[in-house]
C-alpha positions, 0 to 999 in steps of 0.5 A, spaced: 753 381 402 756 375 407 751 371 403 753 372 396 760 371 398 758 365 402 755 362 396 761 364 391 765 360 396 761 354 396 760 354 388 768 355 387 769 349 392 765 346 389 768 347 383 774 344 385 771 338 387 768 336 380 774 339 377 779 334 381 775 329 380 774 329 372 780 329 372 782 323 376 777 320 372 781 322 366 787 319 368 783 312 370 779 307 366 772 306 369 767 301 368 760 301 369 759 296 376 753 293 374 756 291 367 762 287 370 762 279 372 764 278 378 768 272 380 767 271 388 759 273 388 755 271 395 749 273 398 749 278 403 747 274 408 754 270 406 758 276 407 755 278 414 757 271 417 764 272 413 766 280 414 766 284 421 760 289 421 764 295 421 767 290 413 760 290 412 758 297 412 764 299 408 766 294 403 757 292 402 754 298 403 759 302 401 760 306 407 767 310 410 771 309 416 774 314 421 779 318 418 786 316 423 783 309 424 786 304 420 792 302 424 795 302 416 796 309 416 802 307 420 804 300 417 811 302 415 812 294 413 814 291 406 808 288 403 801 286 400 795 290 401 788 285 399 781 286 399 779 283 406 773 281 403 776 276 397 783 277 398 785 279 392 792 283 391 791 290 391 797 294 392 804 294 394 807 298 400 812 300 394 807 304 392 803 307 399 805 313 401 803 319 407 797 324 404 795 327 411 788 326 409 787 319 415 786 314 410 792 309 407 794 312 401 797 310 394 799 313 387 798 306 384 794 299 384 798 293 383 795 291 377 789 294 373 785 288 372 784 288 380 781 294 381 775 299 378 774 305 379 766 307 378 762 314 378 760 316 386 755 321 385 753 319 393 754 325 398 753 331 394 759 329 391 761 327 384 767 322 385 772 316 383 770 310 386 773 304 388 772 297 387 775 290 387 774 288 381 773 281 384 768 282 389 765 288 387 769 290 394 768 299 396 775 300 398 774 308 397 776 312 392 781 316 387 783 323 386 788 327 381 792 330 387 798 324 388 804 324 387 809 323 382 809 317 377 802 317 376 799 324 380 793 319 382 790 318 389 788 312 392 785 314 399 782 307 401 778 304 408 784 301 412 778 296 414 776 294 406 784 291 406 788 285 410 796 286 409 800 280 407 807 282 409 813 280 405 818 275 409 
């Protein structure tokens, strides 16, 4: 009996996941990755000498930073977030919000034409990617359970960003 209710549990959790998902998916356009030219296009061995590892790892090979480990979760200052790899403006910290989750947090990009959103089936899991549609950068990715305009989340690698402050 505790392992049907276990397996009922998994699947309704799972359910959850996928539903979020498909919505965010709703509500952003994606592109296909591997369709879209990119403007800053190095080799790896490019990227290794310019990126830090832990750069590497997220924006390269796609990987995630330890929730709480961006000192950008706190970064209250009025200003531009970019794409550490090639610099491109991504998001305003008009529209960063707190969202508990440990990553820094948006409802909106600067401007569509500079981000992409992907289909991640990584992890087990059915997700929204999210890329520099310059460099083809992993930032993190988006779900449908922000707030207010757009009920989208950016939830994004501190690491994957560099900030411009507003002077």
């Amino acid at each position: 009996m505790r392992k049907m209710r276990l397996v009922v549990l998994l699947c309704a959790l799972f359910g959850l996941v996928t539903s979020s998902c498909s919505q965010a998916q709703k509500k952003v356009a994606k592109t296909n990755e591997t369709s879209v030219p990119r403007q800053v296009q190095k080799t790896e061995a490019e990227w290794k000498a310019e990126l830090s590892q832990q750069q590497y790892y997220v924006l390269r090979e796609k990987g995630t930073e330890r929730p709480y480990s961006s000192p950008f979760n706190k970064n209250k200052d009025k200003g531009t977030y970019l794409c550490a790899a090639c610099r491109t403006p991504l998001f305003s910290s008009e529209t960063k919000f707190e969202s508990g989750t440990g990553w820094p947090s948006f409802y909106k990009p600067l401007s569509e034409k500079n981000v992409e959103v992907a289909l991640d089936n990584s992890a087990g899991m059915v997700r929204d990617e999210v890329l520099c549609r310059t460099c083809g950068g992993h930032l993190g990715h988006v779900f449908d359970d922000g707030p207010k305009p757009t009920g989208l989340r950016y939830c994004l690698n501190g690491v994957a960003l560099r900030f411009e402050k507003k002077e």
